[in-house]
N, C-alpha and C positions, 0 to 999 in steps of 0.2 A: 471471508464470504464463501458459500458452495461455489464448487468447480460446477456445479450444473446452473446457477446464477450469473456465473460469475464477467467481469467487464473488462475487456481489453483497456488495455490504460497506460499511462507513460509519465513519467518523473524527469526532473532537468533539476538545475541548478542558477541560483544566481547568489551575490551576495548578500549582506541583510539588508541595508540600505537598497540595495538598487538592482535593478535588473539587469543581468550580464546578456550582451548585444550578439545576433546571431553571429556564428563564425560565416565569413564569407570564401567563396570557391578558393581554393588554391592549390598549387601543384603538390604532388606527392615525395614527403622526406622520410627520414628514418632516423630517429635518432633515441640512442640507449633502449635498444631493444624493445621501441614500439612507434607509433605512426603517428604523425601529426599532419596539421595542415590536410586533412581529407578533402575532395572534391563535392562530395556530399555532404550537404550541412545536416543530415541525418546521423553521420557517423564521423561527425566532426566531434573530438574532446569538449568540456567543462569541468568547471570547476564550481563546487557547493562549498563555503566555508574552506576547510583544507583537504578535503577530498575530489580528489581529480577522476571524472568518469571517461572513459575509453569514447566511447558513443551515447546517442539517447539513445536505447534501445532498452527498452527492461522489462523484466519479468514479472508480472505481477503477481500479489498472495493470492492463490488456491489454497482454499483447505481440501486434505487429501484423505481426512477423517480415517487418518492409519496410526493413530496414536493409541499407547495405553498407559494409563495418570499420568497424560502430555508429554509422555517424554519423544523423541524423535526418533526416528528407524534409520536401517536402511533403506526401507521406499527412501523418505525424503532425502539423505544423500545423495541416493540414483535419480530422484527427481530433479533433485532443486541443481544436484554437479551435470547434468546432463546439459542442461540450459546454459550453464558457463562456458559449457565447453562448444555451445553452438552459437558462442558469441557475443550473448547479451552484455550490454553493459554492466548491468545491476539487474541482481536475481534476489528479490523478496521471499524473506519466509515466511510462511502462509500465518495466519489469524493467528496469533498465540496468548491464551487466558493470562490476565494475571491474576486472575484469583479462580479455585478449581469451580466456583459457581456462575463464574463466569464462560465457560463454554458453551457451544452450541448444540455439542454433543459428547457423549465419555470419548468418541475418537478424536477430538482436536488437542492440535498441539498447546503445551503449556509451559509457560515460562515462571511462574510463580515461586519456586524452591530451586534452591542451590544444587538440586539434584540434575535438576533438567539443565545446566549451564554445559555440561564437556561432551553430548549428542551436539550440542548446538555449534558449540567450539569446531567440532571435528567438521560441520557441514560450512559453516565461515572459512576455517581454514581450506575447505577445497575451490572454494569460488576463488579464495582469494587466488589459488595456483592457479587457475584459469585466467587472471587479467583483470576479472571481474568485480565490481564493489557487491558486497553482501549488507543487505537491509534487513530488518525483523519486523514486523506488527505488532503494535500493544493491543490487545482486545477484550472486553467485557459483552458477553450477547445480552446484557439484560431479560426482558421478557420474552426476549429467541432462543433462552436458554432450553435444558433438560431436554430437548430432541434426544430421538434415535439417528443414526447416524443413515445417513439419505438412501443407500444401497438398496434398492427393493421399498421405496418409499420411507418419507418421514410419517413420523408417529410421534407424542404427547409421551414419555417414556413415565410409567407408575414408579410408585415408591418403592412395591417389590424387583422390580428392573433397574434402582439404584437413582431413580427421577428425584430430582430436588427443587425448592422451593425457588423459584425466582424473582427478581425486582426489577424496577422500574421508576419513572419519576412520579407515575398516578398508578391505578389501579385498574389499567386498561390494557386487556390483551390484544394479541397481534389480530388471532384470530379467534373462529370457536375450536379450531381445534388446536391450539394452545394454550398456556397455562395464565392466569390470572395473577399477574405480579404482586410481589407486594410494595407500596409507593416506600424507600425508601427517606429513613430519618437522618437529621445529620451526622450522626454518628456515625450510619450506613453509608453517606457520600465520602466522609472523610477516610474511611477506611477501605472503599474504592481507589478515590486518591491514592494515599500511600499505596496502595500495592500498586498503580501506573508506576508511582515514582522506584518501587525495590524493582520493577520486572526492567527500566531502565536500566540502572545499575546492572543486573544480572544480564542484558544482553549485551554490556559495556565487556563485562569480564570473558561473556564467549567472544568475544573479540570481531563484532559488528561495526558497519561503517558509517548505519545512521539507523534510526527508527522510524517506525511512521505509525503514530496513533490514530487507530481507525473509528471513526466519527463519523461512518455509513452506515445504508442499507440496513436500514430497522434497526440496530444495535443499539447496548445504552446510552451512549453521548448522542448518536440522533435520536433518541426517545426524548432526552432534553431537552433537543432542539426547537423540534414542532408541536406545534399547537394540536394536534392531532392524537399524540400520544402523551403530551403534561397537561394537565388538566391542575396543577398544583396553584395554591395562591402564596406561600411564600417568596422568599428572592429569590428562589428557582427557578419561578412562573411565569407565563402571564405576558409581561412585555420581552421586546428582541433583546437588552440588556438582562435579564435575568433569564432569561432563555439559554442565553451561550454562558450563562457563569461559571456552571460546571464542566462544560469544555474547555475554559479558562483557565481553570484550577488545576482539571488534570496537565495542560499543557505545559502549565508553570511550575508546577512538580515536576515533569518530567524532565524541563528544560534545566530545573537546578541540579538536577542527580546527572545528565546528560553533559559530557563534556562539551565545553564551549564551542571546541575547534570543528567537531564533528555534527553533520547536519541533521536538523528536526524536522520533519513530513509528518502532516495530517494527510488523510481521506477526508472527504466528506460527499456526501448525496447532495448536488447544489440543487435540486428540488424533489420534490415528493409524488410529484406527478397527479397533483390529487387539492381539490380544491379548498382551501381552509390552511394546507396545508407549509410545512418549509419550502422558498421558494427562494429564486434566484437572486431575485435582489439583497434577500436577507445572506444569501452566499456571501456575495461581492460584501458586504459589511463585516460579516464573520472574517473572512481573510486578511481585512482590513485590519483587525484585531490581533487577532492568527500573526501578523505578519509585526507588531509591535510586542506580541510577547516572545517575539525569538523564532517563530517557525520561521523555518527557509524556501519550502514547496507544497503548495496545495495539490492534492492529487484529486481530480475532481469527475466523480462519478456521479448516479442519480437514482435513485427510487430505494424498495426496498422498505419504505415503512408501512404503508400499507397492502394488504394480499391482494388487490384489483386495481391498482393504478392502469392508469390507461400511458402508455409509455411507444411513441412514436420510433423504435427501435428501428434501426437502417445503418449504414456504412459510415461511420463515425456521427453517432447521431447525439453523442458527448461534447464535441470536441469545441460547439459555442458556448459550454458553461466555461473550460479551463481557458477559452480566446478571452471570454468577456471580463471573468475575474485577475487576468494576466493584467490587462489595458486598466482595468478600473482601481484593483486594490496595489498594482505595482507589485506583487509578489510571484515568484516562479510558477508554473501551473504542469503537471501530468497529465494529457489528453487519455482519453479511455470509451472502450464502448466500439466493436465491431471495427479496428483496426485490422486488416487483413493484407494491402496490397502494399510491397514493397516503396509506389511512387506516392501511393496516398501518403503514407510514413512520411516519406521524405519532405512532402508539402507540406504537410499540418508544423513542422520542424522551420523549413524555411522561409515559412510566407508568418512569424512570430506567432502562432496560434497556440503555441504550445513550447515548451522548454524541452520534453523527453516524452515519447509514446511509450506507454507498457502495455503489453498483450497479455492474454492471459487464456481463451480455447484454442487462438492458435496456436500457441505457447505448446500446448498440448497434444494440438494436432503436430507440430513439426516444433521440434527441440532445437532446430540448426535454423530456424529462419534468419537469422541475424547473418548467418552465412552465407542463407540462402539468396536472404535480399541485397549481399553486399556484389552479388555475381550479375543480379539483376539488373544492378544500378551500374554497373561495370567500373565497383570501387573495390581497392586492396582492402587488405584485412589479414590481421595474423591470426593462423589456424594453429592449434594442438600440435609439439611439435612431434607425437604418435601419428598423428592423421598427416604430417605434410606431403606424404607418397599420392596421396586423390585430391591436394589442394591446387586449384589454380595455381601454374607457374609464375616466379617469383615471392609468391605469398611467402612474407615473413615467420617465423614459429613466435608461437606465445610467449608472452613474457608476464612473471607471477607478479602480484603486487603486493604490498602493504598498507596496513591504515595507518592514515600520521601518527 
């Protein structure tokens, strides 16, 4: 999603079966060079499948639209290693295409070719030296595709500007000053599919700790979703069962190229803010689903498919989609949307309403919040062992991790 849209938001962990139980208060240990037992159940450990996260605290995908043909920079290094090194638990890399027509714009990252796998490698491998788990995005914009890239406004980019053709489940653009999709055929779906399922594989080999298929904020898979944007009457269409089928598909694809041990995350927009439109209780059902084909964590954000939603935005004004789908479908939840204060973090964590918060404009504004708010909270935490000379005394040095 744009860094100028974009939703604070937060990611946790449970098993598949079942939801793993808040950690409760306890004294501070040490052991093999990192902290357990936190007093904050904000920056207390879990555990996703075989991946152990430090704290819920995580970074969410920005796109930083500094890409050219998707490969990654040093921006994103200095981006995404900066945030590790401020603490996060898990630091997302932003929106990445798996197929080149799938982008939002020619600057977003892409994961599609074997070429783009060792920029990606090299940015996995520095989170990992930070402590930190590293995630990736699967993304398709569908009819949000062929933008110019946001800087000085977006614009409908022409075919002499390198503009291409986009799709969709109907034939219904976002807006008028977007491009008029074309309703893809199955031939077209299944060839979406597979590339979800190679851009898995290929951010298995950069050496990621988990993915998370993004199924928001106007994109192809919520084009699927809502009645708003598929107007189709095949078994794509029509009722809530054919509606999610192609979210289905991709996730089942992705889950089979997707090593077992390592954890699966959707996004999704749990309503549309718009009437007609995807809405909450169809959330809680999708998850339901979501959580029987092997997802692990719904990350649960809201709007984005249509241009004038009317959208009640305030200080965690998210965080009742990821409480209600947590309770109802039994499966992990990522609160998101105007997370900002250290204690609200810590609540939405301890009072079950969420599994993990991820940020994403504060994120921006302060790269070190995870540090920031561990001093707020007046909890330990191990810093950078470069930086331990300005860290709170005592404070442990960093210790690097591995994915199983």
């Amino acid at each position: 999603m744009s860094i100028f849209d974009a939703k604070q938001g937060l990611i946790l962990a449970i098993s598949r079966q079942t939801l793993r139980p808040v950690f409760a208060p306890e004294s501070h240990t040490r052991q093999e060079g990192k902290l357990v037992g936190m007093s904050q159940t904000l920056f207390s450990p879990f555990q996703l499948r075989s991946v152990e996260f430090p704290n819920r605290i995580g970074v969410s995908s920005m796109c930083q639209y500094s890409s050219e043909d998707g490969f990654a920079s040093d921006w994103h290094l200095v981006h995404l290693g900066s945030r590790a090194q401020g603490g996060a638990g898990l630091v997302m890399v932003e929106a990445s295409a798996v197929m080149p027509e799938g982008r939002i714009t020619p600057g977003d990252l892409g994961i599609w070719k074997n070429e783009h796998i060792p920029e990606l490698q090299r940015i996995a491998r520095f989170i990992h030296s930070q402590g930190a788990r590293a995630g990736i995005q699967l993304a398709h914009a569908g009819r949000k595709a062929s933008m110019s890239v946001p800087f000085g406004g977006e614009r409908l980019l022409s075919p002499e500007e390198g503009g291409w053709q986009t799709v969709g489940p109907s034939a219904v653009a976002f807006s008028p000053a977007y491009s008029t999709p074309v309703e893809l055929d199955r031939a077209g779906i299944d060839a979406i599919v597979k590339a979800f399922r190679q851009a898995a594989g290929r951010a298995h080999q950069a050496g990621f700790d988990l993915v998370e298929i993004h199924a928001a904020h106007g994109y192809l898979i919520h084009e699927f979703l809502s009645p708003l944007s598929n107007r189709r009457a095949d078994e794509y269409g029509g009722s809530l069962e054919d509606r999610i089928r192609f979210a289905l598909q991709v996730v089942d694809a992705v889950r089979a190229e997707w090593p077992e041990q390592l954890p699966l995350l959707v996004r999704i927009s749990a309503t549309d803010w718009a009437e007609g439109g995807w809405n909450a209780d169809e959330s809680v059902e999708l998850a339901r689903q979501l959580l029987r084909h092997g997802v692990d964590l719904v990350d649960c954000s809201s709007g984005g498919l249509v241009p004038k939603a009317q959208i009640p935005a305030g200080p965690g004004f998210q965080v009742q989609f990821a409480d209600r789908i947590r309770r109802e479908a039994g499966i992990a939840t990522a609160a998101v949307g105007l997370i900002t204060d250290p204690a609200q973090a810590n609540t939405i964590v301890e009072q079950g309403q969420a599994d993990l918060v991820l940020l994403a404009r504060e994120m921006l504004r302060d790269p070190y919040w995870a540090l920031h708010t561990a001093a707020a909270l007046n909890e330990a935490v191990s810093w950078p062992t470069q930086y331990l000379r300005a860290a709170p005394q005592h404070s442990p040095a960093r210790a690097a991790t591995t994915r199983p």
